[in-house]
C-alpha positions in Angstrom: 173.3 188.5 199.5 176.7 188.3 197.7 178.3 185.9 196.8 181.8 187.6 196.8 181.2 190.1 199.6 184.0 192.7 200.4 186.6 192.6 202.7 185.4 193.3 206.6 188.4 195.9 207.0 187.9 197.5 203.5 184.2 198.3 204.7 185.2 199.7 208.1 188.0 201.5 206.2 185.0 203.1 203.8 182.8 203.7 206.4 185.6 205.7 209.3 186.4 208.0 205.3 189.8 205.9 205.4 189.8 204.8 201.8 190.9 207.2 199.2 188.3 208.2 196.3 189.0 205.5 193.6 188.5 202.5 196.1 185.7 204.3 198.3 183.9 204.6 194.8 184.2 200.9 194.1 183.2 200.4 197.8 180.2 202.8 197.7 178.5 201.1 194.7 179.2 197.2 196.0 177.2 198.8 199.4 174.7 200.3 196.8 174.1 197.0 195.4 174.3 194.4 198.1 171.7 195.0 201.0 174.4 192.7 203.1 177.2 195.3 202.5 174.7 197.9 203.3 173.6 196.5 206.4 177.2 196.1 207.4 178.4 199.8 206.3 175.1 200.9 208.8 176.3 199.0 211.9 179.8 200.2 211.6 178.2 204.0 211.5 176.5 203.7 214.2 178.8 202.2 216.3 181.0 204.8 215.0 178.6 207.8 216.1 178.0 206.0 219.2 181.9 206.1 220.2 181.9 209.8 219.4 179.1 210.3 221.8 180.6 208.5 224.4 183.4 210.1 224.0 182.0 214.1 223.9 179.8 213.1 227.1 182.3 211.5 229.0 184.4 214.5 228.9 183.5 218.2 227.2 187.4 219.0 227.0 189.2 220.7 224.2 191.0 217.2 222.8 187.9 215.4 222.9 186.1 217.9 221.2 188.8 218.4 218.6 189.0 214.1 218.3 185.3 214.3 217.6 185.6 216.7 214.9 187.9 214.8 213.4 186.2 211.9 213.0 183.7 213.6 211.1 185.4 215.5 208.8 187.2 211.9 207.9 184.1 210.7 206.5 183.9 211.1 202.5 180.9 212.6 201.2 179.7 211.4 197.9 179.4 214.0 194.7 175.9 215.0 193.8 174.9 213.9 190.9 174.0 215.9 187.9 170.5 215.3 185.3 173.3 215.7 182.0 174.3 212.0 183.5 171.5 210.3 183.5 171.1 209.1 179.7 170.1 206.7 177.7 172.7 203.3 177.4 174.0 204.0 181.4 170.6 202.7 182.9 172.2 199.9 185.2 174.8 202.6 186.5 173.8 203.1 190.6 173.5 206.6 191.7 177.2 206.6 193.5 178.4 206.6 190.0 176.4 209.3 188.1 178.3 212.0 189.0 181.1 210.0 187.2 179.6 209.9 184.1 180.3 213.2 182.1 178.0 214.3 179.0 179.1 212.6 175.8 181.0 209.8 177.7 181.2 206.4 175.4 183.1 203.5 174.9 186.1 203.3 173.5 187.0 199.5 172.0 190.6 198.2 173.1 192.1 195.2 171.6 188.9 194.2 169.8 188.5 192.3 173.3 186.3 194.9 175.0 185.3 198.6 175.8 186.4 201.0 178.4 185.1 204.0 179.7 188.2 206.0 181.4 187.0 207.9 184.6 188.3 210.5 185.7 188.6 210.7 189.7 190.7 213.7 191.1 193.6 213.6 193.1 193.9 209.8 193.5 196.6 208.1 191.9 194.7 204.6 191.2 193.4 204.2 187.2 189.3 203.8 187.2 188.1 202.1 184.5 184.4 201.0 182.9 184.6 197.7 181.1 182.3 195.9 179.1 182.7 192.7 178.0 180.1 190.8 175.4 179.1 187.1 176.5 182.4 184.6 176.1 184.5 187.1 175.6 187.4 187.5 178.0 190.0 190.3 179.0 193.7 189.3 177.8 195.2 187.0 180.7 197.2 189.2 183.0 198.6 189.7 186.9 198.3 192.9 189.3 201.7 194.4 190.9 199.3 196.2 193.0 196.1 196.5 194.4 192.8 196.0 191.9 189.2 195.9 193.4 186.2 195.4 191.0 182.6 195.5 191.4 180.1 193.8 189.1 177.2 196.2 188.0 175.7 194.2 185.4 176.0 190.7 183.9 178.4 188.3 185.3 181.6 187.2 184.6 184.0 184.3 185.3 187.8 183.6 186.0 190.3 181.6 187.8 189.1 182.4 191.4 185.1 182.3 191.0 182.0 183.3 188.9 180.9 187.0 189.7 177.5 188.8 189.2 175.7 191.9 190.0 176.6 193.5 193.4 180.2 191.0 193.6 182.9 192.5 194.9 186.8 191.5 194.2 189.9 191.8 195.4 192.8 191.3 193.7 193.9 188.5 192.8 197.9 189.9 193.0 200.5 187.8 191.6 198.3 185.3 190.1 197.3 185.0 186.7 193.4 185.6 185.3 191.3 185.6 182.2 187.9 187.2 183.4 185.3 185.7 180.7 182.3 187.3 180.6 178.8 185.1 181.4 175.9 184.3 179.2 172.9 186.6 179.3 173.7 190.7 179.3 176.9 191.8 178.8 178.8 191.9 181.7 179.9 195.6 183.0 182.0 196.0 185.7 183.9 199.2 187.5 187.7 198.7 187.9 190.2 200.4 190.4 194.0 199.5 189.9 196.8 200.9 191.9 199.2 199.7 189.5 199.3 199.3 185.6 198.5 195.2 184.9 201.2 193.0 183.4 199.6 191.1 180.4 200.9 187.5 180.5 199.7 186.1 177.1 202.0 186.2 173.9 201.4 189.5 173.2 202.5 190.6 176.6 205.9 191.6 175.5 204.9 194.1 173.1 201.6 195.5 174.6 203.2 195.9 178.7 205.0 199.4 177.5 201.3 200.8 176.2 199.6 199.2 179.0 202.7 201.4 181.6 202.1 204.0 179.8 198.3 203.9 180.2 197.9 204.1 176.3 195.9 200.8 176.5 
């Protein structure tokens, strides 16, 4: 069970294909990785299939055919994934990601704070990140003008609104100011999904925001 579970509405939104790719990815591997989440995505379903047959046997009409339809072709399917991304060094990645990973993928250091793996998810506007963080160390303080939702997929880390491990899922937190430090043990890798570019807050802040914007860093 998790200890940071997500939001109700986000999981009815990934489970009715209401979520866009970059936030139904994050959603898909926090199901694949908490049986509570699971459990939860399965009732929606099949209250879901249940409506649509309640629907198609309470009348065989035209619009509720076509409203049927609809419903189904609303719900995402997930990309197959392919052998070349199951290597070495991405063991801990569950299988909603693999078709992520692209042959000869690595991480790239960023402010000798920690190392990102860019990902590249088509046709959504939201940046999807990989970040990997060695124990005690931390990602520069920042804020979100937008939405953010990470999922923990390995380690654990800590910051101003809880401690986090495997299978967590978090929203946000907006306005307010973090410093995600990672946990003792493994280091801790997490999948990131931001609508907007952060806004670092620390003293470098002033100089780094226009690479940040610019999605140089």
């Amino acid at each position: 069970m998790s200890r940071h579970p997500a939001p109700e509405e986000l999981l009815l939104d990934y489970a009715t294909g209401a979520l866009s790719q970059a936030p139904a990815l994050a959603v898909a591997l926090h199901v694949a990785l908490d049986q509570q989440a699971r459990r939860a995505v399965d009732r929606l379903n099949a209250v879901g299939g249940a409506l649509v047959e309640g629907e198609a046997a309470a009348s065989l009409d035209d619009a509720a055919l076509e409203r049927a339809m609809a419903r189904l072709d609303e719900v995402a399917v997930e990309p197959r994934a392919t052998p070349a991304a199951r290597r070495p060094g991405f063991e801990w990645a569950p299988p909603p990601l693999l078709p992520y990973l692209r042959p000869g993928m690595g991480w790239r250091r960023i402010l000798d704070k920690f190392d990102e793996i860019r990902l590249d998810v088509p046709g959504d506007a939201y940046r999807v990140s990989l970040l990997r963080l060695e124990p005690g160390r931390g990602l520069p303080e920042h804020k979100h003008p937008g939405y953010e939702y990470t999922v923990c997929l390995q380690g654990g880390y800590t910051d101003e609104t809880g401690s986090y491990g495997v299978g967590d899922f978090a929203v946000g937190p907006g306005d307010q100011r973090h410093e995600p430090i990672a946990d003792v043990g493994d280091p801790c890798i997490a999948l990131i999904v931001v609508e907007k570019p952060i806004i670092l807050t620390g003293p470098w802040g002033r100089w780094l925001n226009p690479l940040v914007s610019r999605g140089i860093i």
